[in-house]
Backbone bond lengths (Angstrom), bond angles and torsions (degrees), N, CA, C in turn:
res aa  C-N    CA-C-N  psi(-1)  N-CA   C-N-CA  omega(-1)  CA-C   N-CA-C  phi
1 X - - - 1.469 - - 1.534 110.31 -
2 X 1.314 115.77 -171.21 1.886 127.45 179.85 1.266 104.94 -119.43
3 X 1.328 114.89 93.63 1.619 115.97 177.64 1.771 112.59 -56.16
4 X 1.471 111.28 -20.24 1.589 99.96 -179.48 1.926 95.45 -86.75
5 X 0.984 109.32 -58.80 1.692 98.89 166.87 1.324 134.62 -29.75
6 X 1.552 108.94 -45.84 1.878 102.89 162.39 1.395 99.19 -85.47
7 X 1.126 146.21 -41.90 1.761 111.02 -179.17 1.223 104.27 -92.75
8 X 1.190 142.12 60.67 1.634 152.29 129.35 1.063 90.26 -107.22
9 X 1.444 154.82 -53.57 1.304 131.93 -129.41 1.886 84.99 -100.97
10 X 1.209 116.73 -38.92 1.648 120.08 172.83 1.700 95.26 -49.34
11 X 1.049 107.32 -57.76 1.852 96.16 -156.57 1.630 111.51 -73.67
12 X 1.229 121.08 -11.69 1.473 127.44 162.52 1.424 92.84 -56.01
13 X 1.850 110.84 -75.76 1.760 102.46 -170.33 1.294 119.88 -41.33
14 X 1.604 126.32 -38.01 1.307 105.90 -155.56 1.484 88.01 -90.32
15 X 1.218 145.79 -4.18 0.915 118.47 171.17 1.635 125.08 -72.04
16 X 0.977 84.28 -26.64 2.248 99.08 -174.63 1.548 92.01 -71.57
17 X 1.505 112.03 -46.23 1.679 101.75 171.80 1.099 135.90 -37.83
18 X 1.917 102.63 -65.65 1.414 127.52 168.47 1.805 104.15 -32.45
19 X 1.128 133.75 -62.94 1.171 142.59 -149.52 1.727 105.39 -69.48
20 X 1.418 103.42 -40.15 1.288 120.75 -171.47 1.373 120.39 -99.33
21 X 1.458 108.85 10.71 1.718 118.27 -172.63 1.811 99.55 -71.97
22 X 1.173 94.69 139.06 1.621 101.16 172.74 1.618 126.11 -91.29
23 X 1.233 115.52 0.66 1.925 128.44 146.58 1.210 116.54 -147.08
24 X 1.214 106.15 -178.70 1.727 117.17 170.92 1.961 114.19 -52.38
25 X 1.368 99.33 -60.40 1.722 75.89 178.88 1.566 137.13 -48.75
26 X 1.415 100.57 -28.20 1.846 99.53 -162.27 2.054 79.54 -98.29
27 X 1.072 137.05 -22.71 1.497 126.41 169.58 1.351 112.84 -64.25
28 X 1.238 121.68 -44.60 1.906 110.22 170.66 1.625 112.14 -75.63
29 X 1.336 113.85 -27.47 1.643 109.82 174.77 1.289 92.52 -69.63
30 X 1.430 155.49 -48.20 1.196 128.10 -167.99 1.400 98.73 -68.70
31 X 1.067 116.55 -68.67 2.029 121.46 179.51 1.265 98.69 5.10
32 X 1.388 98.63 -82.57 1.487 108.99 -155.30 1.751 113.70 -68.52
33 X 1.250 115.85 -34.22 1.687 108.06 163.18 1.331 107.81 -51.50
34 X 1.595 130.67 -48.58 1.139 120.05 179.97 1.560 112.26 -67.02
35 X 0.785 161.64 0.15 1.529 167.95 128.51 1.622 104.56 -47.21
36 X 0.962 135.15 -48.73 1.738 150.75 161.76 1.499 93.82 -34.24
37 X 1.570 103.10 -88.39 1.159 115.31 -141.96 2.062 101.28 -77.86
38 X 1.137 92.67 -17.27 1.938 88.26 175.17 1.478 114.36 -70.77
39 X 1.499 115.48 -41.61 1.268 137.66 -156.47 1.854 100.59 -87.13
40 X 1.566 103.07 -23.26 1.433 106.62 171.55 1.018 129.16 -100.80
41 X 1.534 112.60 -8.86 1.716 122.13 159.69 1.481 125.41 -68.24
42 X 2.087 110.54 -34.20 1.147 107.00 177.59 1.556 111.12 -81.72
43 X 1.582 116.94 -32.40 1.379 108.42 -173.75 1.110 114.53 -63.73
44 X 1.966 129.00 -38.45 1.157 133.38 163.20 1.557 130.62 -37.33
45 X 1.489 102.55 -33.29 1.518 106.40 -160.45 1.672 86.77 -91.60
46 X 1.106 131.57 -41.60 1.216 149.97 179.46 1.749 95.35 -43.33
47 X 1.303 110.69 -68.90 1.707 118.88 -156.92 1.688 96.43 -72.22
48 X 1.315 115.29 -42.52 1.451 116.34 175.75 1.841 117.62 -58.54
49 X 1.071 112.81 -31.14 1.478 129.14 169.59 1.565 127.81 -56.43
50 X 1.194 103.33 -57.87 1.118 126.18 174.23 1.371 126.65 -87.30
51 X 1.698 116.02 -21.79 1.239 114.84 146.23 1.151 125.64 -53.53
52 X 1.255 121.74 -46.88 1.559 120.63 168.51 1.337 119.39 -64.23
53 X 1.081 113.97 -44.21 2.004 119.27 178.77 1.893 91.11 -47.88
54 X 1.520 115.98 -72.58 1.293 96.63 -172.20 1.576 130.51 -82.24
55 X 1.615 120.49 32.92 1.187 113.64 -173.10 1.857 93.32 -122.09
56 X 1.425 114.75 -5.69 1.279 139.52 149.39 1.255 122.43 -48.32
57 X 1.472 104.47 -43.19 1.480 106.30 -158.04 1.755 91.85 -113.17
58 X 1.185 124.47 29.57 1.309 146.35 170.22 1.658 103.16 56.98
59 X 1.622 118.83 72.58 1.488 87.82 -157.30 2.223 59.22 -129.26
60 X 1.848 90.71 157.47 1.507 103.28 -169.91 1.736 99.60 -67.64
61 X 1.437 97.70 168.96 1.638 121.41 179.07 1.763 111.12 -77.79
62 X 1.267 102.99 -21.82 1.375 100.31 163.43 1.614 137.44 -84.20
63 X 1.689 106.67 -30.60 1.396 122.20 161.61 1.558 102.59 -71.27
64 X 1.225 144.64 -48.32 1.829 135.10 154.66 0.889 119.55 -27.35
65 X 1.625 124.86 -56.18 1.602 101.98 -132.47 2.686 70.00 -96.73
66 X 1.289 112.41 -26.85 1.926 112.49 173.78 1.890 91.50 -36.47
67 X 1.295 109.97 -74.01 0.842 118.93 178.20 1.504 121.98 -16.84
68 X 1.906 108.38 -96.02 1.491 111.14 -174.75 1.818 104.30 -57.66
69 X 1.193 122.43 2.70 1.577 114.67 -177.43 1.600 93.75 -91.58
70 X 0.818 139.81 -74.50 1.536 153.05 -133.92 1.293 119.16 -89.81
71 X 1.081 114.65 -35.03 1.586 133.67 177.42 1.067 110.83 -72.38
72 X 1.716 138.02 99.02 1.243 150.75 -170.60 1.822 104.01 -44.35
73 X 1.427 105.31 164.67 1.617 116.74 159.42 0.997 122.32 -41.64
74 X 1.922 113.11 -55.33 1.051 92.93 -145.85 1.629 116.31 -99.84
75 X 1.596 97.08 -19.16 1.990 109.43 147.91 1.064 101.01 -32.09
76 X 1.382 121.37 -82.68 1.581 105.72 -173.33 1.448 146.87 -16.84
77 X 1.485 104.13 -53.17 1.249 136.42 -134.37 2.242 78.83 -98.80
78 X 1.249 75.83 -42.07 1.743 81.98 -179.86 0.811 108.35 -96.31
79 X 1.419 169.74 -126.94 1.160 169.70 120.78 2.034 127.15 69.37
80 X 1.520 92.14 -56.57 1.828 112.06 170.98 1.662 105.27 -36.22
81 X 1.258 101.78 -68.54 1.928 111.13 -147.71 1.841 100.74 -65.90
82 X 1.359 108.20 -32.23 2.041 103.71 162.76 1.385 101.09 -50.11
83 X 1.926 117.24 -79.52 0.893 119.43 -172.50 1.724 128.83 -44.00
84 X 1.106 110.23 -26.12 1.936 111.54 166.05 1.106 113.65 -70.25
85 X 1.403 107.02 -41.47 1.283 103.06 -152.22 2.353 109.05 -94.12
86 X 0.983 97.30 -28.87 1.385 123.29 138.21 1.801 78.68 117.62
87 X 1.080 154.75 31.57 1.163 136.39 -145.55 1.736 92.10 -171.08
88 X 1.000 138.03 145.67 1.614 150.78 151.44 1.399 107.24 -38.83
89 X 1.852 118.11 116.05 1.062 120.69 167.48 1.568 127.31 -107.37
90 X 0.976 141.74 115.38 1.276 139.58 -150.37 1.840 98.21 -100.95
91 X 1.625 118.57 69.17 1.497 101.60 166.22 1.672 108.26 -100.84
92 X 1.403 107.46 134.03 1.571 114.79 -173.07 1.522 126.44 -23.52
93 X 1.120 107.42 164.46 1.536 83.10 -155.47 1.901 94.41 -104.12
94 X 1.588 101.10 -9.37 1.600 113.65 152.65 1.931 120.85 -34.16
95 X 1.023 95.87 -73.45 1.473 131.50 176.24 1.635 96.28 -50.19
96 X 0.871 143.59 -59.10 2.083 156.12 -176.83 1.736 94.62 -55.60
97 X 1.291 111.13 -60.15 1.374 138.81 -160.90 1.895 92.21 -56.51
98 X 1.582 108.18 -62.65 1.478 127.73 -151.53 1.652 82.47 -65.63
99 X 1.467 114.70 -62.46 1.034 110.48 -165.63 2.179 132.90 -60.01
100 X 1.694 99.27 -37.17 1.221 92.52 149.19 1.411 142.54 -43.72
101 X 1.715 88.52 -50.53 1.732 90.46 -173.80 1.633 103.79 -53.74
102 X 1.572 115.53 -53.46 1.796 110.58 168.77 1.439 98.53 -12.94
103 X 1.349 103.91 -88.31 1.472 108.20 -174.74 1.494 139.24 -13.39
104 X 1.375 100.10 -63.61 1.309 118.08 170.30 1.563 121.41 -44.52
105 X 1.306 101.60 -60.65 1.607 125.43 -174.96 1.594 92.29 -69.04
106 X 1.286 148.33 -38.20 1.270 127.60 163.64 1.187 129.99 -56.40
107 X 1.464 110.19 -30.67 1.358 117.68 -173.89 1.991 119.57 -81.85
108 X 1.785 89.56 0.15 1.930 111.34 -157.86 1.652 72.33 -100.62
109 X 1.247 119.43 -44.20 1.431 114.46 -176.57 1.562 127.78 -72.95
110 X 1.142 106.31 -30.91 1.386 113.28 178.32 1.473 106.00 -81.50
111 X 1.658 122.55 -24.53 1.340 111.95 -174.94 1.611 89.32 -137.29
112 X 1.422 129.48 79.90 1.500 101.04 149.60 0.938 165.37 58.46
113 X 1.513 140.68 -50.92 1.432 139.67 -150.13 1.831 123.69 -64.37
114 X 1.499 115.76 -13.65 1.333 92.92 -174.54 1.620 109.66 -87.37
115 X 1.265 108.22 168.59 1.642 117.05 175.00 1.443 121.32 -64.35
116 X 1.828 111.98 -39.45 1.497 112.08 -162.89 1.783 88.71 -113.09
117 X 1.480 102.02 -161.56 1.396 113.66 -177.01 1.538 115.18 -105.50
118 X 1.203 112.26 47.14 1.399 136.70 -153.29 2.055 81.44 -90.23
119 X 1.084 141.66 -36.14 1.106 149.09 -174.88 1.482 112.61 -55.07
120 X 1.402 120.51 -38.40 1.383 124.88 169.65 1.248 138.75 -82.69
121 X 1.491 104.29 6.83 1.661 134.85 165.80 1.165 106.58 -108.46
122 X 1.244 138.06 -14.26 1.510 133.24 170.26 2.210 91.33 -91.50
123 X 1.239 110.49 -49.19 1.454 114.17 168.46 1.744 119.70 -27.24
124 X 1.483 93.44 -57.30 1.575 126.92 -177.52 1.774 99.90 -58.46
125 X 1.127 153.49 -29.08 1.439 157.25 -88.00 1.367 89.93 -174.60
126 X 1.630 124.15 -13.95 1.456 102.30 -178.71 1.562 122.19 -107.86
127 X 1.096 118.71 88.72 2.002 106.59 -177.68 1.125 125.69 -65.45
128 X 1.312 71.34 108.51 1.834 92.77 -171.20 1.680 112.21 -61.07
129 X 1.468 104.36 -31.63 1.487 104.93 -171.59 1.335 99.09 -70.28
130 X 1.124 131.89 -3.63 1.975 133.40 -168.85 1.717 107.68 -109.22
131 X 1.516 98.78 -22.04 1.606 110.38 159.50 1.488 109.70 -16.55
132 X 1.561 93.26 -108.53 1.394 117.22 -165.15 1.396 106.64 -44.04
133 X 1.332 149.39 -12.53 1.179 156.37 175.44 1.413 106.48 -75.85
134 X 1.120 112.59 -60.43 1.488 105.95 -165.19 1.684 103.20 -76.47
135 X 1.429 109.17 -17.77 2.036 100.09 176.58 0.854 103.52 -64.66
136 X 1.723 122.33 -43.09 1.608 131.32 -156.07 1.909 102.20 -62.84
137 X 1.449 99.90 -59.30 1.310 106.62 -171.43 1.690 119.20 -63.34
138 X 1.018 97.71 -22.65 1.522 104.84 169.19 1.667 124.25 -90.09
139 X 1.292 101.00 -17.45 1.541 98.37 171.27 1.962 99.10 -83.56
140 X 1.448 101.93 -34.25 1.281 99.63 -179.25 1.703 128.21 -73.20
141 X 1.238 113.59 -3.39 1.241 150.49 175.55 1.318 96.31 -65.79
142 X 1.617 117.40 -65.60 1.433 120.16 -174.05 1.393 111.83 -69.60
143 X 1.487 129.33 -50.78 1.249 121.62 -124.44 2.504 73.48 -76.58
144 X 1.771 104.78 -51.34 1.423 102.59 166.08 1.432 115.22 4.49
145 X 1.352 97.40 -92.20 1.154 104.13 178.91 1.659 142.05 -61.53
146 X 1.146 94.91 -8.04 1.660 118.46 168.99 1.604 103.05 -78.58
147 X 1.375 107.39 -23.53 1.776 111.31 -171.49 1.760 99.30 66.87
148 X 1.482 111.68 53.46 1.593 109.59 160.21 1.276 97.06 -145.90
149 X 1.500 102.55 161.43 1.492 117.57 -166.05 1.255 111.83 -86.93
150 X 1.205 136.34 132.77 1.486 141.22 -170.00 1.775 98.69 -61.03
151 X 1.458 130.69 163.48 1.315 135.46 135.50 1.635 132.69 -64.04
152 X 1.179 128.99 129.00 0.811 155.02 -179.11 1.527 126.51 -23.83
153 X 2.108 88.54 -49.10 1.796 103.55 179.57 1.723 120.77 -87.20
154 X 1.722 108.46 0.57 1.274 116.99 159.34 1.521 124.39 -72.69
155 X 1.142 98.22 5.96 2.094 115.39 162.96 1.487 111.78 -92.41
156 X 1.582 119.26 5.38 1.216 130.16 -176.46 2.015 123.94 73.46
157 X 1.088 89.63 -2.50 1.840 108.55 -178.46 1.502 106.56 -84.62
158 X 1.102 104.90 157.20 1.877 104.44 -173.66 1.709 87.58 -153.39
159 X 1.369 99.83 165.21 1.329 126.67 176.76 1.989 107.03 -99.77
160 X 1.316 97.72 147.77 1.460 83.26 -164.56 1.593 86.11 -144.06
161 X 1.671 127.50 156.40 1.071 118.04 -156.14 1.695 114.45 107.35
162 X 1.450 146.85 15.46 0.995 156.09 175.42 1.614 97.96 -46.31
163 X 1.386 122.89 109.22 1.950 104.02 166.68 1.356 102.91 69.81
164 X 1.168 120.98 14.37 1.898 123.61 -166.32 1.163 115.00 62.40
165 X 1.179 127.98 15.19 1.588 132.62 166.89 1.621 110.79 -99.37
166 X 1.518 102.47 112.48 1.156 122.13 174.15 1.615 139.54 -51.92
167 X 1.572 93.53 -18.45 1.347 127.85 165.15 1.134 122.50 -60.54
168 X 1.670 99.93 -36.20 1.461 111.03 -169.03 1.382 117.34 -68.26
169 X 1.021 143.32 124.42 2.113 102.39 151.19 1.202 129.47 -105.36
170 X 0.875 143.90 142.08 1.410 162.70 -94.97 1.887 120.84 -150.69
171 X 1.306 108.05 68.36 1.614 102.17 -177.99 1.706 107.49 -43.14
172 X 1.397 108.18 159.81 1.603 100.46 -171.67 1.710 78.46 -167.16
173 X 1.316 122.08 -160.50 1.836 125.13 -140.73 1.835 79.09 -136.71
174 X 1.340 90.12 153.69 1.776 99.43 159.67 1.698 113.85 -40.23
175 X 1.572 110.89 -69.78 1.313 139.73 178.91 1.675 113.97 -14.46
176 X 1.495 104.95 -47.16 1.470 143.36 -177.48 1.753 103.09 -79.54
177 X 1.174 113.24 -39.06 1.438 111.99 176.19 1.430 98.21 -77.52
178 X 1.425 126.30 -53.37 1.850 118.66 -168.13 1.782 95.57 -52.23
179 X 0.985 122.47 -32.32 1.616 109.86 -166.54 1.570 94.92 -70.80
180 X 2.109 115.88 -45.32 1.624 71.42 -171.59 1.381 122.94 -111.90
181 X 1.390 117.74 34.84 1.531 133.24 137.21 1.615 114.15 -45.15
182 X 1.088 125.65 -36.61 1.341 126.63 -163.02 1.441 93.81 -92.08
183 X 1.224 128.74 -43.81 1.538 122.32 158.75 1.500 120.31 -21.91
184 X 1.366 103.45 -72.52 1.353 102.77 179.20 1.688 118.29 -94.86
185 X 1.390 99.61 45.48 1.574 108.01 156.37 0.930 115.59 80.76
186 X 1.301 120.84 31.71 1.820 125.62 -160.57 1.756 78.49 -105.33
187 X 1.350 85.16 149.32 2.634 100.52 174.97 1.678 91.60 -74.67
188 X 1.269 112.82 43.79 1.856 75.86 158.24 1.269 120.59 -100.21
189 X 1.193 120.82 171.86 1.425 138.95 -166.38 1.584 127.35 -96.25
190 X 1.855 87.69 42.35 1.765 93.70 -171.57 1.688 97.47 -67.64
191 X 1.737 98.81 176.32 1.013 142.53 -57.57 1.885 117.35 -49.14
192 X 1.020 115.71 29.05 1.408 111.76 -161.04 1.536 107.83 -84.72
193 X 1.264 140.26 105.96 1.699 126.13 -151.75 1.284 82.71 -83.03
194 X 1.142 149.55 -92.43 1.953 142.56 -151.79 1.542 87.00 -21.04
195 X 1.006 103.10 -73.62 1.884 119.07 -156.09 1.097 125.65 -37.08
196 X 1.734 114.67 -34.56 1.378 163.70 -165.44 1.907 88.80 -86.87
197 X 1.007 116.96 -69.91 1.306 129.55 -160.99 1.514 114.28 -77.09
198 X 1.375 95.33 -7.10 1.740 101.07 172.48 1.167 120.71 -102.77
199 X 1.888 102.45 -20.22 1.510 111.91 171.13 1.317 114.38 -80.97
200 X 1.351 129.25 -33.07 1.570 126.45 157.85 1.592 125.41 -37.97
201 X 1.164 91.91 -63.18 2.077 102.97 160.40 1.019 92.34 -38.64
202 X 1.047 138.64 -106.81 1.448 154.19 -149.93 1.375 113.35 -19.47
203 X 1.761 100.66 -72.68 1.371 103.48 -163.64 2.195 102.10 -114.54
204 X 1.249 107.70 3.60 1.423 92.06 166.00 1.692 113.79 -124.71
205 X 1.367 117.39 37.11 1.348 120.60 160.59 1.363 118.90 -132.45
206 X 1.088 104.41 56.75 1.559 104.27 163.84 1.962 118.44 -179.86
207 X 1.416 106.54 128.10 1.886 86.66 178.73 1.266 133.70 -44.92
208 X 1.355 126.63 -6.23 1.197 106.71 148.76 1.316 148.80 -68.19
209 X 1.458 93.93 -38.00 1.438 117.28 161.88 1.482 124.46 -60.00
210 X 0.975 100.67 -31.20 1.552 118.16 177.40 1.480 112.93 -66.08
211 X 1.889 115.80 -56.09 1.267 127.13 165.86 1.447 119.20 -48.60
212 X 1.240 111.64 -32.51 1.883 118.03 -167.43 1.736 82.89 -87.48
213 X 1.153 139.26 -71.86 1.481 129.37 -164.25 1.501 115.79 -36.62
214 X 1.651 104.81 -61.66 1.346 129.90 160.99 1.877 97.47 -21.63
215 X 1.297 120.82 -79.54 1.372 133.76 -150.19 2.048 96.63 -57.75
216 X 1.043 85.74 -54.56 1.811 120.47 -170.88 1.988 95.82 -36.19
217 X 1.627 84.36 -65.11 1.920 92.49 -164.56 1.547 105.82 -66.43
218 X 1.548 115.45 -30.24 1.458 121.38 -172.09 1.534 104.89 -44.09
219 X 0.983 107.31 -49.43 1.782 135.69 -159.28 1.454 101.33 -79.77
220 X 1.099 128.70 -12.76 1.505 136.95 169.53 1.551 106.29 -54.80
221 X 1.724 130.03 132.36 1.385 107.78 171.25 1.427 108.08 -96.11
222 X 1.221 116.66 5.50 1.694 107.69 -171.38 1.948 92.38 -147.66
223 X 1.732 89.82 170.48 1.665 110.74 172.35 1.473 100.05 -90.68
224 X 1.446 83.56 167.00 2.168 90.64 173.71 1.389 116.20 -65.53
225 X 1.230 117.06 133.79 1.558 139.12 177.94 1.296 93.60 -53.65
226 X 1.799 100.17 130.26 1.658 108.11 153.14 1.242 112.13 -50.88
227 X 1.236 119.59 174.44 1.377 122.48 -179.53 1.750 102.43 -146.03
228 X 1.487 111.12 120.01 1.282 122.80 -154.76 1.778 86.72 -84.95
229 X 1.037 138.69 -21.77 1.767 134.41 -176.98 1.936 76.90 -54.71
230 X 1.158 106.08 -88.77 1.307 131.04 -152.68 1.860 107.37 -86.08
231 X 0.949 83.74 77.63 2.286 86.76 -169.24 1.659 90.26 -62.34
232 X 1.550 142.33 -33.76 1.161 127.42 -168.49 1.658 134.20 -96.90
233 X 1.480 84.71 -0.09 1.386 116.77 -178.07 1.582 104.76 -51.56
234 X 1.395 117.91 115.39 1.562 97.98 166.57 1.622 136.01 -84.30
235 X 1.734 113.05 151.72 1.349 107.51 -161.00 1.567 94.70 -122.44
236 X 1.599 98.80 162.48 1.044 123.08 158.48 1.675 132.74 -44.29
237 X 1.217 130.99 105.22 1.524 146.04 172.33 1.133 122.40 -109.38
238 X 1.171 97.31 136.16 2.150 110.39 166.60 1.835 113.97 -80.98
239 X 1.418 93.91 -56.93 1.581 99.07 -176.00 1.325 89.69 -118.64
240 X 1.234 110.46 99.73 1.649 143.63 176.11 1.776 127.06 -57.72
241 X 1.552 72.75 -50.26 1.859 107.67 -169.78 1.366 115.10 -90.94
242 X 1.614 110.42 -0.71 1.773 106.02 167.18 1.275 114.25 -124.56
243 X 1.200 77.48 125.08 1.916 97.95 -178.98 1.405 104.61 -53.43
244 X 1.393 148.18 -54.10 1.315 152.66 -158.21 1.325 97.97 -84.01
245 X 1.446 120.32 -3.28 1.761 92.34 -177.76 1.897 76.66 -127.48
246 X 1.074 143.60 22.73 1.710 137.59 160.00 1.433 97.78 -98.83
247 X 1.460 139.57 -22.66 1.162 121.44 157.95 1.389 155.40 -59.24
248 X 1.138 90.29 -6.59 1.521 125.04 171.85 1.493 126.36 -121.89
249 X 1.069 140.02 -59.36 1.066 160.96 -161.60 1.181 105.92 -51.44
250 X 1.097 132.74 -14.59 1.887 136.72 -152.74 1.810 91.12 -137.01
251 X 1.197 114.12 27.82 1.936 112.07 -166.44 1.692 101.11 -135.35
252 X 1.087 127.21 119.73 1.305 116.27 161.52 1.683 117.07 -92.65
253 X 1.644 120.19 146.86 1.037 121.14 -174.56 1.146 125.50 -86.14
């Protein structure tokens, strides 16, 4: 599997949770999963990156794995995306800042230390709905500058249909996303693979591109149509993770 893909695709849910919790207890249990799962998408995508950069550059499995163990967050978080990308990356230093503090406050959660309940006002302080945005844009920040094209499910959309179970969701390739963009009326240039592969450049390697897709799908009123050829075929979803809204959503009336 893609460990940054299931905790991105987790921290989208808990965020729609968080928002929709019906008291204080199940609203800080989401909080804080979403603090988990944000903080484990960037370190993941981070450790997966750079494992490859240095297993490229023929360097042993034991100097890697010292490496992605030992080397704090927030080095990383600062330091990593030059080193990948081989060149000086300039992401705000807002955005570095927002994202540590995540950090921090996960780490107050996972271990404890203050006396009072001063923790659930820093809890209170985190928008969750601005979460998944700022991982997305910051992983997309890097890959930019790496000159590779972001994935698809960092727009918060998932494929659903695993085994034909709707329950499931279903990692699948960019390639698989241009087909069902063109569904809902998007100019791409299926089936043509060059053509296909120039429109990815284009519009899925870089934050701008990223922001305009982002803007584009929001504005969508529905998910991708089942498709009665292929009933098991998996489709495209916004809200992935609720059963009561996958029962419909994929049906025309």
């Amino acid at each position: 599997m893609n460990p940054t893909w299931e905790h991105f695709s987790s921290l989208c849910q808990e965020s729609n949770e968080a928002i929709l919790a019906p008291n204080d207890f199940f609203k800080y249990h989401h909080i804080k999963a979403c603090l988990y799962f944000g903080i484990g998408s960037i370190e993941s995508f981070l450790n997966e990156s750079m494992r490859k950069k240095l297993h490229s550059e023929g360097i042993e499995e034991e100097k890697i794995y010292k490496k992605l163990r030992y080397e704090g967050f927030r080095e990383k978080v600062k330091k990593w995306p030059s080193v990948l990308a081989e060149q000086s990356i300039s992401i705000p230093e807002e955005v570095v800042e927002l994202i540590n503090d995540y950090g921090d406050l996960r780490g107050e959660v996972t271990h404890p230390k203050a006396r009072n309940h001063s923790i659930y006002k820093l809890l209170d302080n985190v928008h969750v709905s601005n979460m998944p945005i700022i991982v997305a844009e910051f992983i997309v920040r890097v890959l930019e500058a790496c000159r590779q094209t972001f994935p698809y499910w960092l727009l918060g959309w998932n494929y659903i249909g695993m085994n034909g179970d709707e329950n499931w969701p279903a990692l699948i390739n960019n390639q698989q996303f241009m087909f069902s963009l063109y569904s809902f009326g998007f100019k791409v240039p299926i089936p043509l693979a060059d053509e296909m592969s120039k429109w990815e450049a284009q519009h899925m390697s870089t934050l701008r591109g990223f922001q305009s897709l982002s803007v584009n799908l929001a504005q969508l009123s529905r998910c991708e149509l089942k498709d009665k050829r292929f009933p098991k075929k998996p489709r495209l979803c916004k809200e992935w993770w609720d059963k009561d809204h996958k029962k419909s959503c994929g049906v025309v009336f």
